[in-house]
C-alpha positions as CSV (number, residue, x, y, z in Angstrom):
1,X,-3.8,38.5,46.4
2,X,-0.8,36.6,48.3
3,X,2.7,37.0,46.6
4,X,2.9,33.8,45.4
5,X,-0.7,33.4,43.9
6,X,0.2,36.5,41.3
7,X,3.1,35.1,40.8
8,X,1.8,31.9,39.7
9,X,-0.6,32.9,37.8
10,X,1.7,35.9,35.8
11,X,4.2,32.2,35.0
12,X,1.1,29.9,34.1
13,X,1.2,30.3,30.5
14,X,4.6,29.2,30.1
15,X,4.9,25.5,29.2
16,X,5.5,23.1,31.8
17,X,9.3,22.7,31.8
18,X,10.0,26.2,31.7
19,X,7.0,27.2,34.4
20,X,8.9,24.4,36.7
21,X,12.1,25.6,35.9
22,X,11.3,29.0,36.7
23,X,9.4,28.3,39.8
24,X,12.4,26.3,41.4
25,X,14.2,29.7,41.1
26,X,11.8,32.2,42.4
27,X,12.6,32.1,46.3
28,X,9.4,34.2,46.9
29,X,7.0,31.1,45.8
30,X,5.8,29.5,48.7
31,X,7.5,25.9,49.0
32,X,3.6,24.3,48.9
33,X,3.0,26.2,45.6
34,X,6.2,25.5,43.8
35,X,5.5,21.4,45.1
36,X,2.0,21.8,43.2
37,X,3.1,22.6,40.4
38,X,5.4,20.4,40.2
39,X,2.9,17.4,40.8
40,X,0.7,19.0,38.5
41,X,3.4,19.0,35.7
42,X,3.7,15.4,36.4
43,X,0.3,14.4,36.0
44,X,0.2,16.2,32.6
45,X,3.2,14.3,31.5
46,X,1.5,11.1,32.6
47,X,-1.6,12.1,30.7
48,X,0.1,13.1,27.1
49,X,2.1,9.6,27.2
50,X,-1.0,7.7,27.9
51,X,-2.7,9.4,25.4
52,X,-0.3,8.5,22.9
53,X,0.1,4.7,23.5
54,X,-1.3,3.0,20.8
55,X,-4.2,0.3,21.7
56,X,-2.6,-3.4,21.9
57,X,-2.6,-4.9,18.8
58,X,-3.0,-9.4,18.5
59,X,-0.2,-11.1,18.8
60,X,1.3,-13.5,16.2
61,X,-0.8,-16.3,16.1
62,X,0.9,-18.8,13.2
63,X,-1.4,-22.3,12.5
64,X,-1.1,-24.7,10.4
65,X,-3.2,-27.0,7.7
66,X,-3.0,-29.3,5.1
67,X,-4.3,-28.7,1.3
68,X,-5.5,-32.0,-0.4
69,X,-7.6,-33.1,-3.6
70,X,-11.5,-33.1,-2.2
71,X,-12.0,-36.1,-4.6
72,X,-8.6,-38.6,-3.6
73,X,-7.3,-36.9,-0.6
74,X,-4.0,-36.6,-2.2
75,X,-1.9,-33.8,-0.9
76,X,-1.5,-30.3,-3.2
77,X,1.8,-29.2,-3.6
78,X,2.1,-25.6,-4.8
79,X,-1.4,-24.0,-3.4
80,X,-1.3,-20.5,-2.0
81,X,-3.4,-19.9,1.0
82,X,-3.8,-16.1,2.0
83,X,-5.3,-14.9,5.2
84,X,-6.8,-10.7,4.7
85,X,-7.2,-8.3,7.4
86,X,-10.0,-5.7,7.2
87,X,-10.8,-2.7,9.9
88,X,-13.6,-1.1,10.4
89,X,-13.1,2.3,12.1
90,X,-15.4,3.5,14.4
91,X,-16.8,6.8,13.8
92,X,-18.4,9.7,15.6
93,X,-21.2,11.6,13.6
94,X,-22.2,13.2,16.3
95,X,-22.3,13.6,20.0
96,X,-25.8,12.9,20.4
97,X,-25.5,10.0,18.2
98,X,-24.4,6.5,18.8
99,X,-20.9,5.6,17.2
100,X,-21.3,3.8,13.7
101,X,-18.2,1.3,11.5
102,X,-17.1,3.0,8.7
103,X,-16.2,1.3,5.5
104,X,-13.5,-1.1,5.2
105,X,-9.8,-0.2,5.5
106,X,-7.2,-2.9,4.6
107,X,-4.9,-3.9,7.0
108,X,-2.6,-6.5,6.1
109,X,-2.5,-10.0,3.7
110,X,-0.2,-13.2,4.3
111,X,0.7,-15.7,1.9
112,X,2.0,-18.9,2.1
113,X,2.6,-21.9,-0.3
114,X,1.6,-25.5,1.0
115,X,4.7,-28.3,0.2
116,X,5.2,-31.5,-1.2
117,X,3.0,-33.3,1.6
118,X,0.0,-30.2,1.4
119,X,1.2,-28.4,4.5
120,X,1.4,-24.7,5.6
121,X,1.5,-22.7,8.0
122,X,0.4,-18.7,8.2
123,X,0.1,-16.3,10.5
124,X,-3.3,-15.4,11.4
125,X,-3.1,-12.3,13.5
126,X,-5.0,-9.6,12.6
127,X,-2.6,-6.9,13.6
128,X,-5.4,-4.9,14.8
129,X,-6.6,-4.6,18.5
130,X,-8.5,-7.0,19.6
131,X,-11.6,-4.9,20.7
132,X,-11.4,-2.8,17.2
133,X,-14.3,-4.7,14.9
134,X,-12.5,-6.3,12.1
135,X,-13.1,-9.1,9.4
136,X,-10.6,-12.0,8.0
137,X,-10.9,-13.8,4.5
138,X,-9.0,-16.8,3.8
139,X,-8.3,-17.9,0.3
140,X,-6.8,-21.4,-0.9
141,X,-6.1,-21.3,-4.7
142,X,-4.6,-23.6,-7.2
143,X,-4.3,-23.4,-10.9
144,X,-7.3,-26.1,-12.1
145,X,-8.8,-26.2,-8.4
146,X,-12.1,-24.3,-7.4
147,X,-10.6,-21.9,-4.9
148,X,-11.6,-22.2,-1.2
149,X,-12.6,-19.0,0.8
150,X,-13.9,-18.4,3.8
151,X,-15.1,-14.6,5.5
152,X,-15.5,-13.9,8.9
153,X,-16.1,-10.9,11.4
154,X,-13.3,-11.7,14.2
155,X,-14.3,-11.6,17.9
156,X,-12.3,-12.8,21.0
157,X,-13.0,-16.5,20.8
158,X,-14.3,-16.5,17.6
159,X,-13.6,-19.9,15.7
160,X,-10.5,-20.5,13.5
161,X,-10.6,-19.8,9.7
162,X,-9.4,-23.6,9.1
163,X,-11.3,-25.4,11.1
164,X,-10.1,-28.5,10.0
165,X,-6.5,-29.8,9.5
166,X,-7.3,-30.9,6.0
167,X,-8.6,-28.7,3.6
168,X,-10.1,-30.4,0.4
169,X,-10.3,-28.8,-3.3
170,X,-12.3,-29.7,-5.9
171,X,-10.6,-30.1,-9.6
172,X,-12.3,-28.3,-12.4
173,X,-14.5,-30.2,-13.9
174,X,-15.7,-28.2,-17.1
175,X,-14.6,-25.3,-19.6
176,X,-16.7,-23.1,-18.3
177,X,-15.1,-23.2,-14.9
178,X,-11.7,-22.8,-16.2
179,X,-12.7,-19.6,-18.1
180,X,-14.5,-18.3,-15.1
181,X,-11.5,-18.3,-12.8
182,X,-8.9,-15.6,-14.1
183,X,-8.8,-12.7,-11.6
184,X,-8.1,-11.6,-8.0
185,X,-11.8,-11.1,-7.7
186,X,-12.9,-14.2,-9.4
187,X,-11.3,-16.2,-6.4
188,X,-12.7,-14.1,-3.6
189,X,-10.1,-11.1,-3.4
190,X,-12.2,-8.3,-2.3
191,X,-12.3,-5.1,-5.1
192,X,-13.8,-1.7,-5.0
193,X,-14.1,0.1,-1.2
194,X,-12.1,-3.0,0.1
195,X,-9.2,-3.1,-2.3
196,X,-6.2,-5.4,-1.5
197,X,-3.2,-3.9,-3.1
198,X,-2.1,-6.0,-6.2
199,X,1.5,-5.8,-5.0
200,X,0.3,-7.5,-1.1
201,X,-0.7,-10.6,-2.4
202,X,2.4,-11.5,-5.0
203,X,2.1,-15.5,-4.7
204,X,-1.1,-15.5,-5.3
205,X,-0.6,-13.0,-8.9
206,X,1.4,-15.9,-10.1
207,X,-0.7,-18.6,-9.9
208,X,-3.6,-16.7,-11.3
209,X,-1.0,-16.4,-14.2
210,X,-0.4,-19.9,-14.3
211,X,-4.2,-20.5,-14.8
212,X,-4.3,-17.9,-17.6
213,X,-1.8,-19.8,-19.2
214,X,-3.7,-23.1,-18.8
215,X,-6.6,-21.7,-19.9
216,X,-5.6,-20.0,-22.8
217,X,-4.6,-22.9,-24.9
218,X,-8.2,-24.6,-24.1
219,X,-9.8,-21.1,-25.3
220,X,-8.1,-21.7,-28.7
221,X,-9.5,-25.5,-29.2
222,X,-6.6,-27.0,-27.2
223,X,-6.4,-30.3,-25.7
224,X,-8.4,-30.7,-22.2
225,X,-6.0,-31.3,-18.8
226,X,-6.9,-34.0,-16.6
């Protein structure tokens, strides 16, 4: 076997720095050999970097909407409209199998709070990589309004959660609806395998609050708002 062949392979376990290290300093390694594995080392480099680059998430995407009364078009001041991101991970069960979605893993949720003239704007990005499957919920709540939501597996090109500029919410019209409406979950806030942390949605928590309050008083024989 040629000098330099043994040579290289009695160095080849060492790890790439040290193997190039040492193979700049060993005169008897032909110049070929020692420009090999130096290419070689390069191309590993190359190969742990790109292998470590995560895939390219969505960019911002902020829009923008109006809240109104369904019944008088008269803007809401004070509604909370959240937008929640879902994944669903892809996994392998087994090589001879096709890949399958797992369950749901939360991502992210953004909140904001329309103004005196019934206007917001939120970020809709999904913060997810646009070829990863993936699923957005939109939620428009306010205390004595039916809440508004909207799901949605998101594609490239898919159409906008708020399709419209003006969003219209219907006022409670009975008791029954007013008890109904207390919770995360009783305004479309996914539970269970899908759970949105309490803590991710805080605007939100306090207008639910507000409607408890409402609510209560009514429960114990109250007068009824209009």
């Amino acid at each position: 076997m040629p000098r330099g062949i043994a040579a290289y392979g009695q160095y080849q376990p060492l790890i790439c720095r040290d193997a190039v290290q040492t193979a700049t300093g060993v005169r008897s390694w032909p110049g070929r050999l020692r420009r090999d594995l130096h290419a070689a080392c390069a191309l590993l480099a190359l190969g742990i970097s790109l292998s470590v680059i995560e895939p390219r998430v969505a960019a911002a995407q902020t829009v923008g909407g109006r809240v109104v009364d369904a019944r008088s078009g008269e803007p809401l001041a004070g509604a909370v409209v959240v937008v929640i991101t879902h994944r669903y991970p892809i996994t392998h069960i087994a090589p001879n199998l096709p890949p399958r979605e797992g369950p749901p893993q939360f991502v992210k949720a953004v909140e904001s709070v329309t103004d005196a003239g019934g206007r917001f704007r939120i970020d809709t990005s999904t913060g997810v990589a646009p070829s990863e499957p993936h699923e957005q919920r939109a939620v428009v709540f306010k205390p004595g309004y039916r809440a508004y939501t909207k799901q949605a597996r998101r594609a490239q090109g898919a159409p906008p959660l708020f399709a419209s500029e003006s969003l219209g919410l219907g006022k409670m019209t009975e008791l029954r609806e007013m008890t109904a409406l207390r919770t995360r979950q009783d305004v479309g806030i996914p539970t269970g395998i899908a759970d949105v942390p309490v803590e991710s949605t805080p605007k939100l928590n306090r207008l639910l609050f507000l409607q408890q309050k409402l609510v209560a008083p009514i429960q114990a024989g109250g007068a009824w708002f209009h």
